[in-house]
N, CA, C and O atoms as a Tripos MOL2 file, in Angstrom:
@<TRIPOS>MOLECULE
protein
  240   239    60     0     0
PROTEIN
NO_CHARGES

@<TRIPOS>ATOM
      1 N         180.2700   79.4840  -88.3870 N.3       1 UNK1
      2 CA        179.0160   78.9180  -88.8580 C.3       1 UNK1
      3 C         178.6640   77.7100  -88.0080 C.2       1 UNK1
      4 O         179.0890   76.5720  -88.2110 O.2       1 UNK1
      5 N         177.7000   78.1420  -86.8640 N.am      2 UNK2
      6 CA        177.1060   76.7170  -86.3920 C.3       2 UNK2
      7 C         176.6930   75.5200  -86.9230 C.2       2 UNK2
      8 O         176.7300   74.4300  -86.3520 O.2       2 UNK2
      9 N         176.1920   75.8150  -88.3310 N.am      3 UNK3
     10 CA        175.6060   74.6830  -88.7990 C.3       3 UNK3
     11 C         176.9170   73.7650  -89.3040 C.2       3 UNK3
     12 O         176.9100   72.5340  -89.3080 O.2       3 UNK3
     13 N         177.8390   74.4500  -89.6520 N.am      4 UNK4
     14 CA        179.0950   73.1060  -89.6970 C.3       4 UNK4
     15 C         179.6000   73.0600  -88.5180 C.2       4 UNK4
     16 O         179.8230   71.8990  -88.1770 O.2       4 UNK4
     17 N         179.9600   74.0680  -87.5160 N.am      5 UNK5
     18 CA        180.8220   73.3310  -86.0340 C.3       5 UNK5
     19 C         181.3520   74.3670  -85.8690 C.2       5 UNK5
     20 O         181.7070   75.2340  -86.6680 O.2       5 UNK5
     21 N         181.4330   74.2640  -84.4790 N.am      6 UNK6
     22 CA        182.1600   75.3250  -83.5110 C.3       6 UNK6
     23 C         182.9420   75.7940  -84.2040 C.2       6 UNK6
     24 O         183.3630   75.0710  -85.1070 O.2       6 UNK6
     25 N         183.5150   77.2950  -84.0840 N.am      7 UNK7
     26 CA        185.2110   77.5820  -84.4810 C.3       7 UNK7
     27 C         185.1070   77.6470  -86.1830 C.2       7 UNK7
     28 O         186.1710   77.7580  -86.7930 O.2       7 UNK7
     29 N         183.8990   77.5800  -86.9120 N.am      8 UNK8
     30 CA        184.2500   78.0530  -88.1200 C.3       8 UNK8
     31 C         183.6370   79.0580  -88.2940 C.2       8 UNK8
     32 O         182.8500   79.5720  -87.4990 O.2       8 UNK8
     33 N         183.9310   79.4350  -89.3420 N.am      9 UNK9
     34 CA        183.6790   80.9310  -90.1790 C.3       9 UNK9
     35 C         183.7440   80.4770  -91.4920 C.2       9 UNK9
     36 O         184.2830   79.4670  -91.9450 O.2       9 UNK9
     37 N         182.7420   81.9060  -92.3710 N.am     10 UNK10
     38 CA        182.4870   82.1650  -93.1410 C.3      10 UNK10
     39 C         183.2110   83.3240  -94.2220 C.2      10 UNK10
     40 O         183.0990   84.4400  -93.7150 O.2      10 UNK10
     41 N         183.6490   83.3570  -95.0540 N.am     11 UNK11
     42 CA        183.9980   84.6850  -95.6120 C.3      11 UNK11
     43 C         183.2500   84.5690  -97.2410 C.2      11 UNK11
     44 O         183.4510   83.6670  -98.0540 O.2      11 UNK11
     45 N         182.4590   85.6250  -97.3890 N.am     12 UNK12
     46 CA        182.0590   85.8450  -98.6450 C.3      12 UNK12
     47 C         182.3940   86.9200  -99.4820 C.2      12 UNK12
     48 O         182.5060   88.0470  -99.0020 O.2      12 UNK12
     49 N         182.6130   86.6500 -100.9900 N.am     13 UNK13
     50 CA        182.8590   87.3620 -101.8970 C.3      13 UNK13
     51 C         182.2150   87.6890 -102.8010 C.2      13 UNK13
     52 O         181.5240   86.9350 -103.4860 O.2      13 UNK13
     53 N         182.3500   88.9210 -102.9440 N.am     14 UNK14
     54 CA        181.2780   88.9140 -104.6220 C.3      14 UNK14
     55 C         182.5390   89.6110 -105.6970 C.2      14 UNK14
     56 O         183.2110   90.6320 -105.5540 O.2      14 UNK14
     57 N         182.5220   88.7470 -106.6210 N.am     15 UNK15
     58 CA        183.4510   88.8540 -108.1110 C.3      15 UNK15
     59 C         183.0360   87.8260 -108.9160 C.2      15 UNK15
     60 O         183.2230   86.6090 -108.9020 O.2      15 UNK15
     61 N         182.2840   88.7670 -109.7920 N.am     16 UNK16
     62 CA        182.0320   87.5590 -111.3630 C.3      16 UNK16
     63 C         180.9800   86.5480 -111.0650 C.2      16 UNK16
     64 O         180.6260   85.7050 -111.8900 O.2      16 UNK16
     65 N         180.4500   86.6620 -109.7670 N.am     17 UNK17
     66 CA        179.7170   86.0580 -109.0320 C.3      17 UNK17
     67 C         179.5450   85.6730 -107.2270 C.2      17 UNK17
     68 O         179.8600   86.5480 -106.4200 O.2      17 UNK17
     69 N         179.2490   84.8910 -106.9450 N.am     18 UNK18
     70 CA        178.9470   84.8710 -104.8900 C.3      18 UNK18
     71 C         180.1530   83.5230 -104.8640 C.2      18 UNK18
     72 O         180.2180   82.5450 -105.6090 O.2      18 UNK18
     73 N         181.0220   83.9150 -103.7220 N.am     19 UNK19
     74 CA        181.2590   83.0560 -103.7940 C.3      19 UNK19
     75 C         181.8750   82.6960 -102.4770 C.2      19 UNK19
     76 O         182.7120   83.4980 -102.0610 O.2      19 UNK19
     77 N         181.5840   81.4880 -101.6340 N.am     20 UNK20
     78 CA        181.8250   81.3240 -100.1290 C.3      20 UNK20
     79 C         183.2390   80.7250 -100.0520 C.2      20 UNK20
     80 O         183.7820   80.1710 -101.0070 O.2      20 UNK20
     81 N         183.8410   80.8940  -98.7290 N.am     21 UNK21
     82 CA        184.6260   79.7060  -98.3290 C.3      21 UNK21
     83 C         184.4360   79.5950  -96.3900 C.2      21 UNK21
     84 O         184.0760   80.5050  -95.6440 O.2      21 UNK21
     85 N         184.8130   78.2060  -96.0210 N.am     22 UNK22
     86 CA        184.6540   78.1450  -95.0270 C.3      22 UNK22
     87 C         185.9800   77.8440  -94.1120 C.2      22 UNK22
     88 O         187.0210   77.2950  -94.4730 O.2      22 UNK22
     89 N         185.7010   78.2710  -93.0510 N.am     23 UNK23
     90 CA        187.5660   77.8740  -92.1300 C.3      23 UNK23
     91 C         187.5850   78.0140  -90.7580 C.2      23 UNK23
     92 O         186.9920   78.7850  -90.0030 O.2      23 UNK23
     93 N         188.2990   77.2110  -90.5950 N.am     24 UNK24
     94 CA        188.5310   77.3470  -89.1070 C.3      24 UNK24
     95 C         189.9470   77.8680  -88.6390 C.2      24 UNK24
     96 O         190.7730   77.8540  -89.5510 O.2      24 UNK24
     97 N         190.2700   78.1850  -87.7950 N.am     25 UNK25
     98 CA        191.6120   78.4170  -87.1150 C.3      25 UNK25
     99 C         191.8970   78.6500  -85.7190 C.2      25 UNK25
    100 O         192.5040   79.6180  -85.2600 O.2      25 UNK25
    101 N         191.3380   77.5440  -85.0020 N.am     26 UNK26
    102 CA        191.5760   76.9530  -83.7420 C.3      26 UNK26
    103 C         192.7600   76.7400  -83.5500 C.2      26 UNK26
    104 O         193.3600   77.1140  -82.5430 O.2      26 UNK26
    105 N         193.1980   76.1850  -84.3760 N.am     27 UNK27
    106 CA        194.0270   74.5600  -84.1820 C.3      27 UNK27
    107 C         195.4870   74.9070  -84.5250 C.2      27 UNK27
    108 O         195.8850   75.2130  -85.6500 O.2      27 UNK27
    109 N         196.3490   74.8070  -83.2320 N.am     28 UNK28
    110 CA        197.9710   75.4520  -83.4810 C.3      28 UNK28
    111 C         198.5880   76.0380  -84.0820 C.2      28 UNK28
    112 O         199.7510   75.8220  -84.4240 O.2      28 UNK28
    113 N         197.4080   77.5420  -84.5030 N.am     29 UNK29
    114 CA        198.2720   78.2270  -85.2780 C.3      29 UNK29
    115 C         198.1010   78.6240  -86.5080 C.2      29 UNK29
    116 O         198.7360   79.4260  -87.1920 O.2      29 UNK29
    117 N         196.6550   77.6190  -86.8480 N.am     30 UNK30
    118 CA        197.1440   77.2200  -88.4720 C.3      30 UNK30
    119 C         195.2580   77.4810  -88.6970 C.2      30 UNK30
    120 O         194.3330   77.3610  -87.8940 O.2      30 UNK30
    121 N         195.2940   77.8860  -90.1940 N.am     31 UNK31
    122 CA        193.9990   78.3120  -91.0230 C.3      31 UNK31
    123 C         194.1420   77.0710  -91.5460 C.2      31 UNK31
    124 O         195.0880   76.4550  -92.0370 O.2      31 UNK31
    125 N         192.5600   76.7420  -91.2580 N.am     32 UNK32
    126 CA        192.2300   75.4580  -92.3360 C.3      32 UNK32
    127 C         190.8790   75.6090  -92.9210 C.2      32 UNK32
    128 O         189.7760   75.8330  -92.4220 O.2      32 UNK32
    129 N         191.3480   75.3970  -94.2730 N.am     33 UNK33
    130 CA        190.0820   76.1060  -95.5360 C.3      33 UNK33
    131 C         189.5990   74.6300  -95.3120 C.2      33 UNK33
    132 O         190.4070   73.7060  -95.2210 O.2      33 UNK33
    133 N         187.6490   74.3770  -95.1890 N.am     34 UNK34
    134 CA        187.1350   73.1690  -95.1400 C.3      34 UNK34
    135 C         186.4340   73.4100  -96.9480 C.2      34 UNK34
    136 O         186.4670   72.4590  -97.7290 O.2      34 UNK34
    137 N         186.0430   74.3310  -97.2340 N.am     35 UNK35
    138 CA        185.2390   74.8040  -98.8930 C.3      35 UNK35
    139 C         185.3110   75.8260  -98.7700 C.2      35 UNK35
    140 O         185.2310   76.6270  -97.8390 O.2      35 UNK35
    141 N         185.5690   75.8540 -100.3310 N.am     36 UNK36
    142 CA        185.4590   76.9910 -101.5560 C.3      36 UNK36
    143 C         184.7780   76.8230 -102.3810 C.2      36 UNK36
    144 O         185.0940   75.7960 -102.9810 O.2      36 UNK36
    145 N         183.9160   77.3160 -102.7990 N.am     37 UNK37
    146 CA        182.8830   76.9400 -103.6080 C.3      37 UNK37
    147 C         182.2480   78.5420 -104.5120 C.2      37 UNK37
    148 O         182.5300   79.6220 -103.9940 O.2      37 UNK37
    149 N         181.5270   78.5180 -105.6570 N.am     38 UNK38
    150 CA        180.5300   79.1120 -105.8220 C.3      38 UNK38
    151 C         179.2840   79.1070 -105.2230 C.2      38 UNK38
    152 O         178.7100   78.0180 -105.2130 O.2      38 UNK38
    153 N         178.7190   80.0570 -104.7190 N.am     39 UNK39
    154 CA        177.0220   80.0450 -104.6610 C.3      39 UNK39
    155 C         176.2980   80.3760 -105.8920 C.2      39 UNK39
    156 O         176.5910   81.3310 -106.6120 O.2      39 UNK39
    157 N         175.1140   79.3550 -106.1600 N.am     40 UNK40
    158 CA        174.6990   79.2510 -107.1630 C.3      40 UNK40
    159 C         173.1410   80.1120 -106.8480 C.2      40 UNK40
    160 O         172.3470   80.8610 -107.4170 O.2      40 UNK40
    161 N         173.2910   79.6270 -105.9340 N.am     41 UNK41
    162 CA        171.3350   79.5330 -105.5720 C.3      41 UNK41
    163 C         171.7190   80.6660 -104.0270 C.2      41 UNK41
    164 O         172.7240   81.2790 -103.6680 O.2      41 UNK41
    165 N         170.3040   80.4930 -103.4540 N.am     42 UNK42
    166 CA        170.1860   81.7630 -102.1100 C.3      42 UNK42
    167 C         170.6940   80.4560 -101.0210 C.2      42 UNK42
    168 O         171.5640   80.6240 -100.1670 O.2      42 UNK42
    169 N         170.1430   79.4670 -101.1910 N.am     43 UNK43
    170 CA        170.7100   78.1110  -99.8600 C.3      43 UNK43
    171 C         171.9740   77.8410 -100.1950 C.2      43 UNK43
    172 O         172.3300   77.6580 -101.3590 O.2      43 UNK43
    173 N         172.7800   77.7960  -99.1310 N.am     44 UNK44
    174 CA        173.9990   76.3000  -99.3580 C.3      44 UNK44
    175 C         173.9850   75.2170  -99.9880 C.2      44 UNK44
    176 O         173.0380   74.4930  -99.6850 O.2      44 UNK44
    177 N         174.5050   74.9200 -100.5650 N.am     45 UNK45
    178 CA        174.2350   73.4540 -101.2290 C.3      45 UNK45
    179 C         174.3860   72.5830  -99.7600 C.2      45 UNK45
    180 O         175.3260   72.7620  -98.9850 O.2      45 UNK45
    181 N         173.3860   71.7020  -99.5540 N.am     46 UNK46
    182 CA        173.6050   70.6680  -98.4270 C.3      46 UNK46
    183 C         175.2420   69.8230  -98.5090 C.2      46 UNK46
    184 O         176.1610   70.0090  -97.7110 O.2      46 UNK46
    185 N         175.2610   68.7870  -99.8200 N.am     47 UNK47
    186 CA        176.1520   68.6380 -100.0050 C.3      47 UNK47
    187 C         177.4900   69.4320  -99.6980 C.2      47 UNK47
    188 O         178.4610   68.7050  -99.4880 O.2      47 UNK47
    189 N         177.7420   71.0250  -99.6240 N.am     48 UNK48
    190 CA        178.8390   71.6940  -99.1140 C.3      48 UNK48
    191 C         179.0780   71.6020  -97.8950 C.2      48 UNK48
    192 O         180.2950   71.5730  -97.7140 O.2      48 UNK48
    193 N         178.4490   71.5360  -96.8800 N.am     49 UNK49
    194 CA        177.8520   71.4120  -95.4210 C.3      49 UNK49
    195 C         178.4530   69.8910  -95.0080 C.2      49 UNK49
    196 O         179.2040   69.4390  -94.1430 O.2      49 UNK49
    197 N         177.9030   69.5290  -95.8090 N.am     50 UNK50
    198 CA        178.4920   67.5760  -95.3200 C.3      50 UNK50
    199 C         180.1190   67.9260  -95.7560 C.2      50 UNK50
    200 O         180.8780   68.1880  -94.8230 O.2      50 UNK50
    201 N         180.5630   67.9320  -96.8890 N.am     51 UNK51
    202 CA        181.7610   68.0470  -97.2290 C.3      51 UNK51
    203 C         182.6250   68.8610  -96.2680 C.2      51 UNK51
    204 O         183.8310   68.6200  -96.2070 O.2      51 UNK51
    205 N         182.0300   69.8850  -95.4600 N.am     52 UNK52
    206 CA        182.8820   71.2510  -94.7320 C.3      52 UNK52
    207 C         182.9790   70.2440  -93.2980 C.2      52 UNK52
    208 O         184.0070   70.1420  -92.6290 O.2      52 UNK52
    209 N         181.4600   69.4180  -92.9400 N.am     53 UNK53
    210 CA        181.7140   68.9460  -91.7100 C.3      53 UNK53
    211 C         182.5730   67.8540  -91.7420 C.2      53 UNK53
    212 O         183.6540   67.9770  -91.1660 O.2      53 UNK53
    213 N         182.2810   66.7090  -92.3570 N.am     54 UNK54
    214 CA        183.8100   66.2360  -92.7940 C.3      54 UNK54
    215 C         185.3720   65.9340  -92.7100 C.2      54 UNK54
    216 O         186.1040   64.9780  -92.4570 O.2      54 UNK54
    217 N         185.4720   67.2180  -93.0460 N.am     55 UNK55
    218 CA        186.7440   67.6560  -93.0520 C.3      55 UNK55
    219 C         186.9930   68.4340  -92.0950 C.2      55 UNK55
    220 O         188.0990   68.9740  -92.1000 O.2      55 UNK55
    221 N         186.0600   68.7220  -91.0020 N.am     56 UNK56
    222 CA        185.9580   69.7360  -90.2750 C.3      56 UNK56
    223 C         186.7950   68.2590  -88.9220 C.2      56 UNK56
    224 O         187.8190   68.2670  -88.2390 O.2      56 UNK56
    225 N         185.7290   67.2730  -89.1120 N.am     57 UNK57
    226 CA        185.7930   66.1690  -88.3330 C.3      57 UNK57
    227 C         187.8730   65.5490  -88.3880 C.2      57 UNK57
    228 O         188.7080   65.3080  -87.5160 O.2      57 UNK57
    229 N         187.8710   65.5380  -89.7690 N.am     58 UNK58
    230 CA        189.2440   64.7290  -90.2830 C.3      58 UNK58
    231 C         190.6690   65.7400  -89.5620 C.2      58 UNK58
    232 O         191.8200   65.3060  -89.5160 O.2      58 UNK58
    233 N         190.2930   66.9690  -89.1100 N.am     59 UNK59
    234 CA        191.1400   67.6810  -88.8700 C.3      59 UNK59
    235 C         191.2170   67.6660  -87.1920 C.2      59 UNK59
    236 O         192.3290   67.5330  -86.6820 O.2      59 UNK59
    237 N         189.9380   67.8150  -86.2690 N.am     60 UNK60
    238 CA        190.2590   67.7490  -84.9700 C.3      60 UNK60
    239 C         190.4990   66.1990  -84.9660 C.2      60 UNK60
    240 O         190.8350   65.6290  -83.9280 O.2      60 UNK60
@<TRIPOS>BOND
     1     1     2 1
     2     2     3 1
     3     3     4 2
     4     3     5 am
     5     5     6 1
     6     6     7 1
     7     7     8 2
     8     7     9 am
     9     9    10 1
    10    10    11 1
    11    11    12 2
    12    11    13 am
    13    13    14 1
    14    14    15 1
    15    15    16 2
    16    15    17 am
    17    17    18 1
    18    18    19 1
    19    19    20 2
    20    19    21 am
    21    21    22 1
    22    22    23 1
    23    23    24 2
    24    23    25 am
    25    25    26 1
    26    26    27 1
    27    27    28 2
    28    27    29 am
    29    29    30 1
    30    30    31 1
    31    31    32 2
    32    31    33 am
    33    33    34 1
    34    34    35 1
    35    35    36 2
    36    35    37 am
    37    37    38 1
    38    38    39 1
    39    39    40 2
    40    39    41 am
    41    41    42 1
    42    42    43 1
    43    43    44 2
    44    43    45 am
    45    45    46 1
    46    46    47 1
    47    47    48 2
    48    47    49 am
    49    49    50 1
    50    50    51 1
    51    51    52 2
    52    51    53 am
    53    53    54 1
    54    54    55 1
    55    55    56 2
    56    55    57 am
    57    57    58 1
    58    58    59 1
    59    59    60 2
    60    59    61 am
    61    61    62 1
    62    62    63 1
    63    63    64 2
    64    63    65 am
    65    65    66 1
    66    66    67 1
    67    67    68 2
    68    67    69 am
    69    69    70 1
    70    70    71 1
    71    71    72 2
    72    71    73 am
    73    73    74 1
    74    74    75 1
    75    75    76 2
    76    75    77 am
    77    77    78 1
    78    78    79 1
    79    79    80 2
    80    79    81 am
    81    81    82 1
    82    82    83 1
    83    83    84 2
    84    83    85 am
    85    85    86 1
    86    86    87 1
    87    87    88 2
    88    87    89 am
    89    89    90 1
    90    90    91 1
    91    91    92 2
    92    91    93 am
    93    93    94 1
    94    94    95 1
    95    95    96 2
    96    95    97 am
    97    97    98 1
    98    98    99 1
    99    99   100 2
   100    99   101 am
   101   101   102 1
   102   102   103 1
   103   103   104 2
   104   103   105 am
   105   105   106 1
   106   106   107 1
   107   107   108 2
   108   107   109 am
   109   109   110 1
   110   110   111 1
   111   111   112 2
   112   111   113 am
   113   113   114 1
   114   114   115 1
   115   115   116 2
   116   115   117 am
   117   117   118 1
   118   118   119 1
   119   119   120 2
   120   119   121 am
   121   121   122 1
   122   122   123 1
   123   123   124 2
   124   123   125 am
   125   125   126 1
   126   126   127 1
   127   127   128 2
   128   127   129 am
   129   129   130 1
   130   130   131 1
   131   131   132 2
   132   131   133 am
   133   133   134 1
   134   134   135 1
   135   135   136 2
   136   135   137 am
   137   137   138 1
   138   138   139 1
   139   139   140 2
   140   139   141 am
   141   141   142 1
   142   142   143 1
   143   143   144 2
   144   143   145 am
   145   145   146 1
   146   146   147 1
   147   147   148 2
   148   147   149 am
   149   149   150 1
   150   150   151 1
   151   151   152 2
   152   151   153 am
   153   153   154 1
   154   154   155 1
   155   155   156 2
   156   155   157 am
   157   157   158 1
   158   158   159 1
   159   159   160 2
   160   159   161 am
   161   161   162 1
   162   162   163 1
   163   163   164 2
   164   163   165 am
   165   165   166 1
   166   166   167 1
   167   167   168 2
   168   167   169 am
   169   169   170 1
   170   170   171 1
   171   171   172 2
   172   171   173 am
   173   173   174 1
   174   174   175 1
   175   175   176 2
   176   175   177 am
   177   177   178 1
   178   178   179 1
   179   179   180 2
   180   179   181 am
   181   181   182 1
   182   182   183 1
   183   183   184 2
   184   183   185 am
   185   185   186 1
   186   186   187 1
   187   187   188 2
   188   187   189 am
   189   189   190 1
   190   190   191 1
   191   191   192 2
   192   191   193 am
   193   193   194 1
   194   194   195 1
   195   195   196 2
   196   195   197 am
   197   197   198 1
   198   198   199 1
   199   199   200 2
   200   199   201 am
   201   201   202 1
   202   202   203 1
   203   203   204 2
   204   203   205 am
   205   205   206 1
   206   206   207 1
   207   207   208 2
   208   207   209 am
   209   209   210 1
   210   210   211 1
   211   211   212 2
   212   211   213 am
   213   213   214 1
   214   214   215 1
   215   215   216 2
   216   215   217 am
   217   217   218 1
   218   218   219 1
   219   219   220 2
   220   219   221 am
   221   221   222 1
   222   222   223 1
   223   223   224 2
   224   223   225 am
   225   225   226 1
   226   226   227 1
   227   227   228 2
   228   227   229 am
   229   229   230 1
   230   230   231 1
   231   231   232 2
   232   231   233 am
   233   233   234 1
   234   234   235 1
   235   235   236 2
   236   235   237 am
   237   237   238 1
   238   238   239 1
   239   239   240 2
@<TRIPOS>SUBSTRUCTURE
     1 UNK1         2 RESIDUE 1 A UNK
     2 UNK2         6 RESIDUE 1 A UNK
     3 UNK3        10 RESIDUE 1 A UNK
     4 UNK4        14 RESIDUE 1 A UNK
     5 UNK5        18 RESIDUE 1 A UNK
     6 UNK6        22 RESIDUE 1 A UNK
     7 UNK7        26 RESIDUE 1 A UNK
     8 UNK8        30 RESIDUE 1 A UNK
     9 UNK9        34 RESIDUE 1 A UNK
    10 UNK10       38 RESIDUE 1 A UNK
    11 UNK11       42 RESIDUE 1 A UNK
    12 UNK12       46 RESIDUE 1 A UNK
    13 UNK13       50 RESIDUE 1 A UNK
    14 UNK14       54 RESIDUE 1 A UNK
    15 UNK15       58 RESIDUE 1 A UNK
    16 UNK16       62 RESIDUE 1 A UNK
    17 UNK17       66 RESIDUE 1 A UNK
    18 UNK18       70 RESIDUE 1 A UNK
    19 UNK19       74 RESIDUE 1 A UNK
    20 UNK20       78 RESIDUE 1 A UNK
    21 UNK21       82 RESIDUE 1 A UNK
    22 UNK22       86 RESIDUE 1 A UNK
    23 UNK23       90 RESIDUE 1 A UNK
    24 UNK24       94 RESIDUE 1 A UNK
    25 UNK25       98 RESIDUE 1 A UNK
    26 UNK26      102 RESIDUE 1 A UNK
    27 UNK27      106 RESIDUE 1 A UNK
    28 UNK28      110 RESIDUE 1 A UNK
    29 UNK29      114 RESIDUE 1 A UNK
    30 UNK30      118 RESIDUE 1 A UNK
    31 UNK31      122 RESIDUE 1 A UNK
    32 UNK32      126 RESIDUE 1 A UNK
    33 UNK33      130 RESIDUE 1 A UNK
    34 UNK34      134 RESIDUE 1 A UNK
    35 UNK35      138 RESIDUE 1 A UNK
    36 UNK36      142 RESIDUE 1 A UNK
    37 UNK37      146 RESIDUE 1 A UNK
    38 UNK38      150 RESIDUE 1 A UNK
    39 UNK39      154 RESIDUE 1 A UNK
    40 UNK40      158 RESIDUE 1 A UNK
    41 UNK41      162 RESIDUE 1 A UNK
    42 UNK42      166 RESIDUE 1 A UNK
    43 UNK43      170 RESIDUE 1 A UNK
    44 UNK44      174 RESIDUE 1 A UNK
    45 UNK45      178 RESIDUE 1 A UNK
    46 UNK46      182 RESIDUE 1 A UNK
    47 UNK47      186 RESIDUE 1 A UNK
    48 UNK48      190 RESIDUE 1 A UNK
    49 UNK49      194 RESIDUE 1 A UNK
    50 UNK50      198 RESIDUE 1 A UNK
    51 UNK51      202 RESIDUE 1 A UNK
    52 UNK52      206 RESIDUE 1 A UNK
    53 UNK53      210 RESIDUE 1 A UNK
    54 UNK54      214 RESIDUE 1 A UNK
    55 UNK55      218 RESIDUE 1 A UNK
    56 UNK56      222 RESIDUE 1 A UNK
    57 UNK57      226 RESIDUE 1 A UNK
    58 UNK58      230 RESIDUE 1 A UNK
    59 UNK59      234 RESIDUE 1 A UNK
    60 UNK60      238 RESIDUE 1 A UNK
């Protein structure tokens, strides 16, 4: 997903409802979940986006 940063991805589910998570796995080896969340609505919550980049940042 460009809109959080290079090197992530998306995986979506549908059970009981939509529900995203985001990750990267660049980085030596290793999967790193930035969000898990429900989708509520058809947009991202902005707020998820800040939170994914973030942590996206805290990890490289």
């Amino acid at each position: 997903m460009s809109i959080i940063g290079i090197g992530v991805y998306e995986i979506r589910i549908q059970n009981r409802g939509q529900w995203r998570v985001f990750y990267t796995a660049k980085f030596e080896n290793t999967v790193y979940v930035l969000a898990a969340f429900e989708k509520k609505s058809q947009k991202t919550a902005q707020q998820e986006i800040i939170n994914a980049r973030r942590r996206l940042k805290t990890i490289k």
